[in-house]
C-alpha positions as YAML, in Angstrom:
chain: A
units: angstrom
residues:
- id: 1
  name: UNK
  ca: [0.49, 16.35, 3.89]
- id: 2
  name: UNK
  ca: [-0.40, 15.15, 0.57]
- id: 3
  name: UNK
  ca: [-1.32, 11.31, -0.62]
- id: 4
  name: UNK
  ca: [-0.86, 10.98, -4.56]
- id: 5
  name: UNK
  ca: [-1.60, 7.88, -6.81]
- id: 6
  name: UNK
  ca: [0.49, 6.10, -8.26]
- id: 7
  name: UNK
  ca: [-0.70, 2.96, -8.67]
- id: 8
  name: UNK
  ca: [-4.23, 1.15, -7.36]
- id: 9
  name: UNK
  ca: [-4.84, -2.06, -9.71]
- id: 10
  name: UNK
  ca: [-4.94, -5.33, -8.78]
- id: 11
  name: UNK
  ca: [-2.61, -6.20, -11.76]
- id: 12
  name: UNK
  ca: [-1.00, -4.45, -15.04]
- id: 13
  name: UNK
  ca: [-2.49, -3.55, -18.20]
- id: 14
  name: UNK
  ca: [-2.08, -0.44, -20.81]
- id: 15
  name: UNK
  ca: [-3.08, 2.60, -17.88]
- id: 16
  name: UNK
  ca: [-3.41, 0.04, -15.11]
- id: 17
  name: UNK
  ca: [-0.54, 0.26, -12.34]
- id: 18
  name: UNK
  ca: [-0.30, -1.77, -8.99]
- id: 19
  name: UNK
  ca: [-0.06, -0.54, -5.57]
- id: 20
  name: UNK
  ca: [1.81, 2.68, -4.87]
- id: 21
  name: UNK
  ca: [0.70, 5.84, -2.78]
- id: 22
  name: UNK
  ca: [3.52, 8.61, -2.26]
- id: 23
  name: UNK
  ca: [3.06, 10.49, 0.87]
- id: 24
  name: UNK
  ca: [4.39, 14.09, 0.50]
- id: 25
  name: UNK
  ca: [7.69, 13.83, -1.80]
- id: 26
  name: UNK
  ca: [9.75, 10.89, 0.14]
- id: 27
  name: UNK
  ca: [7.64, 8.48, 1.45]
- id: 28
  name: UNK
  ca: [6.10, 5.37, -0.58]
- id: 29
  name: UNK
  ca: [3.60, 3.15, 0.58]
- id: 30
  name: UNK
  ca: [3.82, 0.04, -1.62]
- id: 31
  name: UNK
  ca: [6.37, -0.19, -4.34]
- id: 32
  name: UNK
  ca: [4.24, -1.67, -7.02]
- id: 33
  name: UNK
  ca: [4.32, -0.77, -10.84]
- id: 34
  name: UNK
  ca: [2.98, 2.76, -10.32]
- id: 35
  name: UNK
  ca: [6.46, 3.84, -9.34]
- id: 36
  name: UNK
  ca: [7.63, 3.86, -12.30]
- id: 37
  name: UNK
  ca: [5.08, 6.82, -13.21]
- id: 38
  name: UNK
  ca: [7.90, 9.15, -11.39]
- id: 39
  name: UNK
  ca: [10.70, 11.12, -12.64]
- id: 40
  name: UNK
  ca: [14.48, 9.66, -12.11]
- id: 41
  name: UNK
  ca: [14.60, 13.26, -9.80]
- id: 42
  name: UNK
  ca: [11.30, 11.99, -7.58]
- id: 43
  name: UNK
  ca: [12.73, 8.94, -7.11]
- id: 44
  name: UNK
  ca: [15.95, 10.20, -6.05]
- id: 45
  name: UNK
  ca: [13.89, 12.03, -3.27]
- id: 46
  name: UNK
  ca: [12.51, 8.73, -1.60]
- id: 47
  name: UNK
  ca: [13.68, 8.23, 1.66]
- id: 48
  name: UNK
  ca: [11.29, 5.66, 3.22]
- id: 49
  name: UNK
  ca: [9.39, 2.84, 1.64]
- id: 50
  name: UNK
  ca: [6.77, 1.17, 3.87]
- id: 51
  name: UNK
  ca: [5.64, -2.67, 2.30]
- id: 52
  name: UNK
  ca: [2.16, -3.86, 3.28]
- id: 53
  name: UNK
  ca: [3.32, -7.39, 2.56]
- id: 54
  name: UNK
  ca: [5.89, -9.59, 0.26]
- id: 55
  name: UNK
  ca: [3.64, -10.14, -2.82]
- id: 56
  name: UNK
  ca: [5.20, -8.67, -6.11]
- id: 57
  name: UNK
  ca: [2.70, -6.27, -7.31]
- id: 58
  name: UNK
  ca: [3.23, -4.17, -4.13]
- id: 59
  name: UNK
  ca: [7.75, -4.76, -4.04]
- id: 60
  name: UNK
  ca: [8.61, -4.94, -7.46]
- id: 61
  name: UNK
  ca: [9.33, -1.37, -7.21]
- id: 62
  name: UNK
  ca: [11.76, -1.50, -4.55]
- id: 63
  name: UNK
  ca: [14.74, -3.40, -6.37]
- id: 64
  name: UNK
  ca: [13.92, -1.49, -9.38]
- id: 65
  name: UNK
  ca: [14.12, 2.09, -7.65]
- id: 66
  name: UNK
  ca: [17.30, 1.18, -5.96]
- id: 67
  name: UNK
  ca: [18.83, 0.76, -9.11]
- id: 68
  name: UNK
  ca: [17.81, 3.68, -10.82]
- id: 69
  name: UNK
  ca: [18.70, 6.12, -8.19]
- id: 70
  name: UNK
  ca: [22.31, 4.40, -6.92]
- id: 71
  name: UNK
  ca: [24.24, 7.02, -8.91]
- id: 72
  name: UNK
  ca: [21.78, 9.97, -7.41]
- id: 73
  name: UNK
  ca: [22.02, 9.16, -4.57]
- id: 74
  name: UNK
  ca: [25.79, 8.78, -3.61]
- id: 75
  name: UNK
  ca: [26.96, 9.68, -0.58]
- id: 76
  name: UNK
  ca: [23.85, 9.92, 1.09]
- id: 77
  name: UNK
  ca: [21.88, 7.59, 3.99]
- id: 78
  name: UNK
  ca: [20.10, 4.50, 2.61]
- id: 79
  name: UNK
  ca: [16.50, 4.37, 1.26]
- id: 80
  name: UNK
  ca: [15.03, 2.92, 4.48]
- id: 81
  name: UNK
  ca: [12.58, -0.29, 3.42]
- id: 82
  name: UNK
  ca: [9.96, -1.10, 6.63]
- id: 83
  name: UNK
  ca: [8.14, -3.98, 6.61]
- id: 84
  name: UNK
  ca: [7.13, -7.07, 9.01]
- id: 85
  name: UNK
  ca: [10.10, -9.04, 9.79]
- id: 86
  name: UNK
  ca: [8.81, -11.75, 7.16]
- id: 87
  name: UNK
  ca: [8.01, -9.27, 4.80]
- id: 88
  name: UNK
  ca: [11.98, -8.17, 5.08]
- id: 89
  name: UNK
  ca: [12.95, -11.62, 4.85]
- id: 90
  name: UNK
  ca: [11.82, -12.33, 2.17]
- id: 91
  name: UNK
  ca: [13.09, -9.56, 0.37]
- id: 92
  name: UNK
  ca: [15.77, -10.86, 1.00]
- id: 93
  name: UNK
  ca: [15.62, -14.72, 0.51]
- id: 94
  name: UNK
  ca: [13.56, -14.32, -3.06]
- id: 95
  name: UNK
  ca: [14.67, -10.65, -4.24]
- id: 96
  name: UNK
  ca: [18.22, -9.92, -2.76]
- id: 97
  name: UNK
  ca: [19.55, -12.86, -3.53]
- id: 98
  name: UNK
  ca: [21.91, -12.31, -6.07]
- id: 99
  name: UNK
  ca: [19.48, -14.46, -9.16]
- id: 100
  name: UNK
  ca: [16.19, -12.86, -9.19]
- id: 101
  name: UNK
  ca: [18.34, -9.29, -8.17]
- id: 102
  name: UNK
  ca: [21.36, -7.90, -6.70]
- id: 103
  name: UNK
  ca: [21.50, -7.19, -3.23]
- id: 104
  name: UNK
  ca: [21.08, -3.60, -2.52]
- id: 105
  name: UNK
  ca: [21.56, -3.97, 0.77]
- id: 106
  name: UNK
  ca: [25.11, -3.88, 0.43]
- id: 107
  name: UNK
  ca: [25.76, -2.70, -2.82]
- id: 108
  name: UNK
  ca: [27.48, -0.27, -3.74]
- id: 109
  name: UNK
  ca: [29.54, -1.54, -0.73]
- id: 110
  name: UNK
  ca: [28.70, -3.28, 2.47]
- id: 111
  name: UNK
  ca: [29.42, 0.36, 4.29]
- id: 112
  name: UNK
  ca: [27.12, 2.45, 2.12]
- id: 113
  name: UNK
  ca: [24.53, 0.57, 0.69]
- id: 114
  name: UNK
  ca: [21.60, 1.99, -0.97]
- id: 115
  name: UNK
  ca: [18.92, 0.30, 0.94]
- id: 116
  name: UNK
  ca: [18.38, -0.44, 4.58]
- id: 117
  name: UNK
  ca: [15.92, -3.16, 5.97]
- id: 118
  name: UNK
  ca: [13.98, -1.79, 9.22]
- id: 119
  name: UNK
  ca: [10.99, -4.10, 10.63]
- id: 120
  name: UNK
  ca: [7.89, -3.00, 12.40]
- id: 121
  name: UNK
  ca: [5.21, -4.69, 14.25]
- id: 122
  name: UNK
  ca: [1.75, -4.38, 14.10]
- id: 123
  name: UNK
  ca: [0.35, -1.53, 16.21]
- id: 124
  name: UNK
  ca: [3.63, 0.07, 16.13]
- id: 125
  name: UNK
  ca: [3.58, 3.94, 14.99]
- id: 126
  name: UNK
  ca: [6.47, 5.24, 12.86]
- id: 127
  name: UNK
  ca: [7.46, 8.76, 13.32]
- id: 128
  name: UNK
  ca: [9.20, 9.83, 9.86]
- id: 129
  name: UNK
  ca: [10.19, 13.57, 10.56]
- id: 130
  name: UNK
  ca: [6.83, 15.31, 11.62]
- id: 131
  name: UNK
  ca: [4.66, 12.29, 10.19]
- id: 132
  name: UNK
  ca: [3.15, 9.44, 12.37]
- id: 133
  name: UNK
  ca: [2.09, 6.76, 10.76]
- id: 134
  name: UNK
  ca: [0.31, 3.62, 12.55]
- id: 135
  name: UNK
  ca: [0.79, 0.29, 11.49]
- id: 136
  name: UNK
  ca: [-2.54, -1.85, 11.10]
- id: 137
  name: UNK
  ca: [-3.52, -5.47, 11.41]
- id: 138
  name: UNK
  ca: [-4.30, -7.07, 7.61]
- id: 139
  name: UNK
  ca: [-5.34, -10.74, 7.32]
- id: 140
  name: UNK
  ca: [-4.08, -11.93, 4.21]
- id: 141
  name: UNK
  ca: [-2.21, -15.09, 2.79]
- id: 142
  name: UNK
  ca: [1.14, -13.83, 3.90]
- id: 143
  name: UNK
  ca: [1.67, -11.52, 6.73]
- id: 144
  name: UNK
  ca: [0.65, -8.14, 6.11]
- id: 145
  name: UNK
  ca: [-0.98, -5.19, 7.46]
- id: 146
  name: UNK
  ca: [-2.29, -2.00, 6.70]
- id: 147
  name: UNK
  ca: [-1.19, 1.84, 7.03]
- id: 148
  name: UNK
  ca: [-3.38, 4.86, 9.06]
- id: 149
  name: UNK
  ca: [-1.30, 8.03, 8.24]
- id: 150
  name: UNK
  ca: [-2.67, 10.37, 11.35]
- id: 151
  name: UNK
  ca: [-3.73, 13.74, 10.42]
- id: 152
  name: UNK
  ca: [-6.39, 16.16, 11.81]
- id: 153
  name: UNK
  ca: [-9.07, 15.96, 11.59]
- id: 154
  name: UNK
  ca: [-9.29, 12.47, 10.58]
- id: 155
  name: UNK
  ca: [-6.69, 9.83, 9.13]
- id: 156
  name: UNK
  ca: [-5.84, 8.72, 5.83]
- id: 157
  name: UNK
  ca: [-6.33, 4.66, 6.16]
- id: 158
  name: UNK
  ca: [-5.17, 2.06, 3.79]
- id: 159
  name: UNK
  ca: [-6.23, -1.64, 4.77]
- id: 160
  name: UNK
  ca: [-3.75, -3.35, 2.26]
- id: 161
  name: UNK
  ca: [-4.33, -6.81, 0.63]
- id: 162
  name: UNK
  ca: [-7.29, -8.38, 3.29]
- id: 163
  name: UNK
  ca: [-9.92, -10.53, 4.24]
- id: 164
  name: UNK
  ca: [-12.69, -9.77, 6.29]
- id: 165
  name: UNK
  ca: [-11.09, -8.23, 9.65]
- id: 166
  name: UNK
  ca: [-12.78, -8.03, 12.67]
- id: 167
  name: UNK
  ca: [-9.05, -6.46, 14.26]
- id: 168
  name: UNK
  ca: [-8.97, -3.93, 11.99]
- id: 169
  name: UNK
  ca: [-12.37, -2.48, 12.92]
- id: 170
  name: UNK
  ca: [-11.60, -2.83, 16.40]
- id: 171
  name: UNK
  ca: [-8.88, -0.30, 15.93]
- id: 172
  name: UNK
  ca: [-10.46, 2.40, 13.90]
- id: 173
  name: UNK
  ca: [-13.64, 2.52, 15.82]
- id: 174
  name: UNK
  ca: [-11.29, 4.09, 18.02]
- id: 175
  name: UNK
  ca: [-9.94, 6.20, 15.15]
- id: 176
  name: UNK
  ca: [-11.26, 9.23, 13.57]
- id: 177
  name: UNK
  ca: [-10.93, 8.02, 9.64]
- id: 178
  name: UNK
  ca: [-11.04, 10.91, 6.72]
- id: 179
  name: UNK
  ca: [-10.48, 8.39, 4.12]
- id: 180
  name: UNK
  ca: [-10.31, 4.76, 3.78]
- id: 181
  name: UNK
  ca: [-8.71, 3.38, 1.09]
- id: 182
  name: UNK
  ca: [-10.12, -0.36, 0.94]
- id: 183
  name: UNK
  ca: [-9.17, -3.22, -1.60]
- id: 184
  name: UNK
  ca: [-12.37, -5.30, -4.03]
- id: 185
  name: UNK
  ca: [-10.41, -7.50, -5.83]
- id: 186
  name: UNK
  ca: [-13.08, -9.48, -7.55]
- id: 187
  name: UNK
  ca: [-16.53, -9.52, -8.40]
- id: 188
  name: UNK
  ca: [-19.71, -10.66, -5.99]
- id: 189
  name: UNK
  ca: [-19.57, -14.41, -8.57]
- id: 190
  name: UNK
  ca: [-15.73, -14.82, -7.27]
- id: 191
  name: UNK
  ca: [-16.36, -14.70, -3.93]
- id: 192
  name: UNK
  ca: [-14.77, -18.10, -3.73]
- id: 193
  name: UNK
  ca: [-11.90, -17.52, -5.02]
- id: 194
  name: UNK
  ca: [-11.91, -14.02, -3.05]
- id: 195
  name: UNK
  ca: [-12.07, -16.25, -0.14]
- id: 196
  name: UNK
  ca: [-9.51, -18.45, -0.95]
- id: 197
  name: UNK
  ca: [-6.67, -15.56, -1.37]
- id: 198
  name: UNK
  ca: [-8.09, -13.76, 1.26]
- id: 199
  name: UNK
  ca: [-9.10, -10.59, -0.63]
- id: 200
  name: UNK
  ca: [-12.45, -8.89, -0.55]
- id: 201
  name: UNK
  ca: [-15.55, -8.68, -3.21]
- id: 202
  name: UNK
  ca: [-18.00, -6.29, -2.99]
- id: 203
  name: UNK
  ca: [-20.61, -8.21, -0.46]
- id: 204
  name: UNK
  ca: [-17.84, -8.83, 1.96]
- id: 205
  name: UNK
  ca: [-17.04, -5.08, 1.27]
- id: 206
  name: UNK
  ca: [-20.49, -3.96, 2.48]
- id: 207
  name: UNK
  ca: [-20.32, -5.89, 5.84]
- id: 208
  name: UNK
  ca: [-16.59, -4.26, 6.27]
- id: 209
  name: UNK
  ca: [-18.24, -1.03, 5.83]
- id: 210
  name: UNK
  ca: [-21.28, -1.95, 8.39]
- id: 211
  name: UNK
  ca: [-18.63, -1.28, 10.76]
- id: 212
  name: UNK
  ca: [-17.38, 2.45, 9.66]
- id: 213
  name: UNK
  ca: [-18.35, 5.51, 11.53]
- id: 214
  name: UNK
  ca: [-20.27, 8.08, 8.80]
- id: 215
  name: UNK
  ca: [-18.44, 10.95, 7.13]
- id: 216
  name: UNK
  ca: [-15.20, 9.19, 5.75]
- id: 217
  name: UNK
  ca: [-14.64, 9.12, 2.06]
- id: 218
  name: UNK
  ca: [-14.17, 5.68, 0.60]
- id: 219
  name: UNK
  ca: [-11.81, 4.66, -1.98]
- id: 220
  name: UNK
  ca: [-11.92, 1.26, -3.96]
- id: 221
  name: UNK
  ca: [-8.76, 0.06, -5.15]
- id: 222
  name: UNK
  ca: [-6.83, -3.63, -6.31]
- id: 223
  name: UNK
  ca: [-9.52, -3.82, -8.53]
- id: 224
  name: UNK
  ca: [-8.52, -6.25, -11.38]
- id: 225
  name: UNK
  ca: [-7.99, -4.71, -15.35]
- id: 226
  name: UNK
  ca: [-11.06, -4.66, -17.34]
- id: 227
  name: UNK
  ca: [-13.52, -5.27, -14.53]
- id: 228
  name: UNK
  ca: [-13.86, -1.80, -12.33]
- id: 229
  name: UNK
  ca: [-17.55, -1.05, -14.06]
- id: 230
  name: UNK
  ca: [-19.02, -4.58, -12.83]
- id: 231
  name: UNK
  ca: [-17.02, -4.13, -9.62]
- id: 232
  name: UNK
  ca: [-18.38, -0.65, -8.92]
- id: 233
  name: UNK
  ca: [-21.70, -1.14, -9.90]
- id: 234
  name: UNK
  ca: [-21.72, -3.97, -7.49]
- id: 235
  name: UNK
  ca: [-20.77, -2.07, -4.75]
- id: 236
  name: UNK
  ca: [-23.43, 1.18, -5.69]
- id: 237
  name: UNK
  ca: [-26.00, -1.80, -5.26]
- id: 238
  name: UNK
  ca: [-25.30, -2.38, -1.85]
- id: 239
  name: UNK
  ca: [-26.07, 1.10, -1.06]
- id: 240
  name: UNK
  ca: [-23.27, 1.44, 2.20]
- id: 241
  name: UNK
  ca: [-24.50, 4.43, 3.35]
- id: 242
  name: UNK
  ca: [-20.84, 5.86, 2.50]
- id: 243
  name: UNK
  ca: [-19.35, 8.14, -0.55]
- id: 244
  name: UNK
  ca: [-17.62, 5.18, -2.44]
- id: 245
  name: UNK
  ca: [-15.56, 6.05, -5.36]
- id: 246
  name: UNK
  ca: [-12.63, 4.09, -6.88]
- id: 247
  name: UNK
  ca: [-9.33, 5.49, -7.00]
- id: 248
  name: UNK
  ca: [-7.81, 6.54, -9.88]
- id: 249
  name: UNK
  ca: [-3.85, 6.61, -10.64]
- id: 250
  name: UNK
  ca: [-2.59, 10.33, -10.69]
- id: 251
  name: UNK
  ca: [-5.07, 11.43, -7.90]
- id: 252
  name: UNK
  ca: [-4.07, 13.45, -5.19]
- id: 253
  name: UNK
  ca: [-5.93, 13.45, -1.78]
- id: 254
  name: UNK
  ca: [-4.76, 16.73, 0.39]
- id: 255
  name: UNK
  ca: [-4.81, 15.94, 4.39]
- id: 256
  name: UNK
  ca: [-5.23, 18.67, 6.99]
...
């Protein structure tokens, strides 16, 4: 299995993308703008498309990829979208709704649409052919969670948009972790706003981290344009006892 990078900025900017990991050829995680970094032929190959939470730097990508790859992909079984049931809903009250964008979900007709909707729940795990994938708690301002893709001999985890959360870590204490791909959306002199939209800044980061067992690789990502430097150098100062590096769009991280 393979992990590459599409997108991992907190918001757009020339060489900035938001949230999007593709998982082997036909899986996304996230639909943000990094999607659009793939060819009309890659994006013809998605099958499944597993949303973190409603906010539009991690959909926008879904409506968008439907529509590109309608023609391509004629004849064949919808993209399958899985998300928490208000994730899905409001997809389709504020996306699907025939003003802000058609709805795929029954277009090109009600009996062959290009998307499906498919809701999870939290601690669920999703087999998508020989892949499980676990689905996390997240504490954010909308309902959300994370992703753990489980592979030997450790786990690819991404914790999505969150807060400090104590449910998480009770989880992947249990977990062998390879790599955890972990969110620092603003600087240590935001912390209030950090707080207040229930994203992470790098002192909050370093308590998270209190609570991870030695030898996974740590990735920073969701960090905003034009501030990864500060952000980073933050975080070296806290000295986590963990390999911290931010992710970078176009990287590919090989599991075993």
């Amino acid at each position: 299995m393979q992990i590459r990078v599409l997108g991992c900025s907190g918001s757009i900017a020339a060489g900035s993308r938001t949230t999007a990991f593709l998982l082997d050829d036909d899986v996304l995680i996230d639909a943000g703008t990094g999607v659009g970094d793939l060819t009309l032929d890659e994006l013809a190959q998605v099958q499944d498309i597993l949303l973190t939470h409603s906010h539009l730097d991690h959909v926008l990508g879904v409506p968008l990829l439907a529509d590109s790859v309608m023609r391509r992909r004629a004849g064949r079984a919808p993209i399958r979208v899985h998300g928490l049931p208000a994730t899905l809903q409001a997809l389709r009250d504020h996306v699907f709704n025939g003003q802000i964008w058609p709805d795929f979900t029954c277009l090109p007709s009600a009996e062959r649409p290009i998307l499906s909707l498919h809701p999870f729940e939290t601690g669920q795990v999703l087999a998508l052919g020989d892949r499980r994938i676990e689905v996390l708690p997240a504490l954010h301002t909308v309902p959300a969670v994370g992703f753990a893709v489980l592979a030997q001999p450790g786990a690819w985890v991404f914790t999505g948009d969150t807060a400090p959360n104590d449910a998480l870590w009770q989880r992947l204490q249990t977990l062998p972790v390879a790599h955890l791909v972990i969110e620092t959306a603003f600087r240590n002199d935001e912390h209030r706003l950090a707080v207040l939209s229930r994203h992470l800044h790098p002192a909050a980061l370093g308590q998270e981290l209190a609570h991870l067992a030695p030898g996974a690789q740590v990735w920073i990502t969701h960090v905003k344009p034009g501030e990864l430097d500060a952000v980073m150098s933050e975080i070296a100062a806290l000295a986590p006892g963990h390999t911290v590096t931010a992710l970078t769009a176009g990287q590919r991280i090989v599991l075993t």
